[in-house]
C-alpha positions in Angstrom: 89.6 157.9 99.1 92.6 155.6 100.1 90.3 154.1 102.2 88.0 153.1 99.7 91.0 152.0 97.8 91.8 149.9 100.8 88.8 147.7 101.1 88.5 147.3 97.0 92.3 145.6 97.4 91.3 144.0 100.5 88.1 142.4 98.6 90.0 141.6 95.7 92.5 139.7 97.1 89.8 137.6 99.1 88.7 136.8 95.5 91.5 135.9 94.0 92.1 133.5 97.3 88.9 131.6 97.1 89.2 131.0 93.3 92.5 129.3 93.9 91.3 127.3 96.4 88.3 126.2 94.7 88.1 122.5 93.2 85.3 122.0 91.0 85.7 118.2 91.4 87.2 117.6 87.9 90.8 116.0 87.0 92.7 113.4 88.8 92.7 113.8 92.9 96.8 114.5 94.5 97.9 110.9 96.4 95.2 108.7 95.6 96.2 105.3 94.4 94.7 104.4 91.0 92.8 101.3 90.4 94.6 98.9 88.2 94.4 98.8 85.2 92.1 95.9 83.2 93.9 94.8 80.2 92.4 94.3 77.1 95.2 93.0 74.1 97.0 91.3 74.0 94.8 88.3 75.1 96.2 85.9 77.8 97.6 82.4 76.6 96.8 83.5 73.3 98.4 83.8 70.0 98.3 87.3 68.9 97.2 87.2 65.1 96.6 91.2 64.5 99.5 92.6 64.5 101.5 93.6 61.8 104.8 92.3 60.2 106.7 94.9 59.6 110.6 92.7 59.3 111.8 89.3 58.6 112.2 89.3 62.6 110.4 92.0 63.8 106.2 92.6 64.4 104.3 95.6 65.5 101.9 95.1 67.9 98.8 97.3 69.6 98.7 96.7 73.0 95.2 98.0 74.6 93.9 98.0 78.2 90.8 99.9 79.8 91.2 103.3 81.6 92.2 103.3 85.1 90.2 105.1 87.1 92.8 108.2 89.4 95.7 107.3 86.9 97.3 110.5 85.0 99.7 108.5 82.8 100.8 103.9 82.3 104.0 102.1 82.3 103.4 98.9 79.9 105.5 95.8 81.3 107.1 93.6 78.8 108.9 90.2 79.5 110.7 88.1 77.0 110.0 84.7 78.4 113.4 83.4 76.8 115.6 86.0 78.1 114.0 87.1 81.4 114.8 90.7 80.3 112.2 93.2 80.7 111.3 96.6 79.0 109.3 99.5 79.7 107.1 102.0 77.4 105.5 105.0 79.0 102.3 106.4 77.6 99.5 109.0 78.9 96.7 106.5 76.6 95.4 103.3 76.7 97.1 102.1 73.6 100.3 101.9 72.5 102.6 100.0 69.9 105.1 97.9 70.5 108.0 96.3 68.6 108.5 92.9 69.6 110.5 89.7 68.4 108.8 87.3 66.0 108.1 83.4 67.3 108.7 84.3 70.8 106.5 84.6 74.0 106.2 87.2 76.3 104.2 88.4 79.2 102.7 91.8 79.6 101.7 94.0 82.3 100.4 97.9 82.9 101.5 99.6 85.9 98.8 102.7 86.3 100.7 106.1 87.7 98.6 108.4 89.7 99.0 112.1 90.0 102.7 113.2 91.2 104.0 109.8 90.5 103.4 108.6 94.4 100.6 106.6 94.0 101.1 103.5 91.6 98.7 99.9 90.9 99.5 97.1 88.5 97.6 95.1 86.7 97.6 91.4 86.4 100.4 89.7 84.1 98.9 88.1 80.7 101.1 85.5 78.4 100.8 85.8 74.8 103.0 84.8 71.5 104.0 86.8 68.9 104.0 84.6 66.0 106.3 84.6 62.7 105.3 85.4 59.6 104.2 82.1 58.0 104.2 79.8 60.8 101.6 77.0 60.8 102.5 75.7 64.3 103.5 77.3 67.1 105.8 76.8 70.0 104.1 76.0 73.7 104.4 78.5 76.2 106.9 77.8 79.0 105.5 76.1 82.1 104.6 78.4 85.1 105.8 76.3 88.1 103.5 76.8 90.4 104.7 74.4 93.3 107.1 75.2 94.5 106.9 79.2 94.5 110.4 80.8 93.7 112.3 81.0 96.9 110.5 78.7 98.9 111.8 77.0 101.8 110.1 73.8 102.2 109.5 72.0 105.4 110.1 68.3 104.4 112.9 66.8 102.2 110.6 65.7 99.4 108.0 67.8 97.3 105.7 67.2 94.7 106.7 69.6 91.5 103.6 71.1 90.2 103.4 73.3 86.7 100.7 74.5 83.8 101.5 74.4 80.8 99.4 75.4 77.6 100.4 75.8 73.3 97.5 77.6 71.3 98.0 74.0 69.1 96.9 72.2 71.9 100.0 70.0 71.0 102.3 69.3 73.5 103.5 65.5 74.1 105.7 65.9 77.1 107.6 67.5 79.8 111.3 67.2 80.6 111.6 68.2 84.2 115.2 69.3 85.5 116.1 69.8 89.1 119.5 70.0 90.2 122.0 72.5 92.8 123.1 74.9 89.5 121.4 77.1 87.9 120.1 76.4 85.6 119.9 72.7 86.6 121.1 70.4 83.8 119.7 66.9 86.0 117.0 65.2 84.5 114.5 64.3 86.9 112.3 63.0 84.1 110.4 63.0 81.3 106.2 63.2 82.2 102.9 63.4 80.3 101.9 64.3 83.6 102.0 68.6 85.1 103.1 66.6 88.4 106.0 64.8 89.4 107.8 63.7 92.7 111.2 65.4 93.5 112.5 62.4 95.2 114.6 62.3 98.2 116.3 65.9 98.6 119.4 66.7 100.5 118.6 68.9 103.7 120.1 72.8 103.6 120.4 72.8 100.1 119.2 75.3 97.3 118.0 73.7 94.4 116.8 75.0 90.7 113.6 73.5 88.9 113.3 74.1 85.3 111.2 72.6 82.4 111.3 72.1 78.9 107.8 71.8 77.6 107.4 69.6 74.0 104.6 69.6 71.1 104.3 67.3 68.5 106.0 69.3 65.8 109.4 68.7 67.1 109.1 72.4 68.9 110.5 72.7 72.5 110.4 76.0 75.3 112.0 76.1 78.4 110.8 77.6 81.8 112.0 80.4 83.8 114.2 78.4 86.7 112.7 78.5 90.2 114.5 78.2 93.1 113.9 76.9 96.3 115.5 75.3 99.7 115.2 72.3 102.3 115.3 73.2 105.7 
């Protein structure tokens, strides 16, 4: 009898072993990187017209991107493009709202978590606007300098200052470029219809600041984020 009582244990706990240690290929997989995320609203370079005013200052806005594919839970990215300050809102969906500033720009990003919280991937970064209640124009959105990069060290002492700039009016006039050794750079380099212009002679082993102020035809002006770079 306590034999038989022996193997029934003995084949029990084989059991109970090979039921924990089964996988039946469903949920997300330990230490696998997800994919990034695709992001869906709101749209890049766009004004975003559906969301809802809910203050004289304030509007609420659903931001939406597409399922990542290994990722158990998101981190949404948020920049305000005229503080450089950015926040973060967690969320196991693909939607979430978001309280944001009214006639300001930001840019937006998802980072996707994967199981455990090792494994992370983040999505590209889209610029938007969140408009104010009533506006008819809107402000451009600041220049993205994209020569030079942000701490570059060049090889010459001269560059060519390349930036894009865009406004959902399709309204801007000008560009007042700054370059200078503070930060932020209050020296007029000049004033340009143009997304180019020459730096001029530059002083060698010196960091200098780049920043422009980007203007539309309704009087409405947005500055850059500064980039920095060096001379060798």
């Amino acid at each position: 009898m306590k034999e038989i009582k022996i193997i029934v244990s003995l084949i029990g706990i084989a059991f109970l072993l090979n039921c924990s240690g089964s996988d039946d290929g469903e949920g997300t997989p330990s230490g696998v990187t997800p994919d990034p995320a695709s992001l869906v609203f709101p749209s890049e370079n766009a004004t975003c017209t559906s969301g809802t005013f809910i203050s004289s200052t304030e509007n609420e806005i659903d931001f939406e991107w597409n399922t990542a594919k290994n990722a158990v839970s998101y981190i949404v990215n948020i920049t305000d493009l005229k503080t450089n300050t950015t926040s973060k809102v967690s969320s196991r969906e693909t939607t979430v709202k978001i309280k944001l500033l009214q006639d300001n720009s930001y840019t937006w990003s998802v980072t996707a978590i994967g199981s455990g919280d090792a494994e992370t991937s983040t999505s590209p970064v889209w610029e938007f606007y969140s408009p104010a209640e009533g506006v008819v124009n809107y402000a451009p959105f600041p220049a993205e300098i994209s020569t030079p990069k942000n701490l570059d060290v060049l090889t010459g002492l001269s560059k060519t200052i390349e930036w894009i700039g865009a406004d959902e009016d399709n309204d801007i006039t000008s560009y007042d470029v700054f370059l200078g050794t503070t930060n932020p750079p209050v020296d007029v380099l000049g004033n340009t219809t143009s997304t180019t212009i020459a730096s001029g002679s530059l002083t060698a082993t010196t960091t200098y600041y780049i920043q422009i102020v980007t203007n539309d035809a309704f009087g409405n002006k947005t500055k850059s984020a500064v980039t920095a770079f060096s001379t060798p």
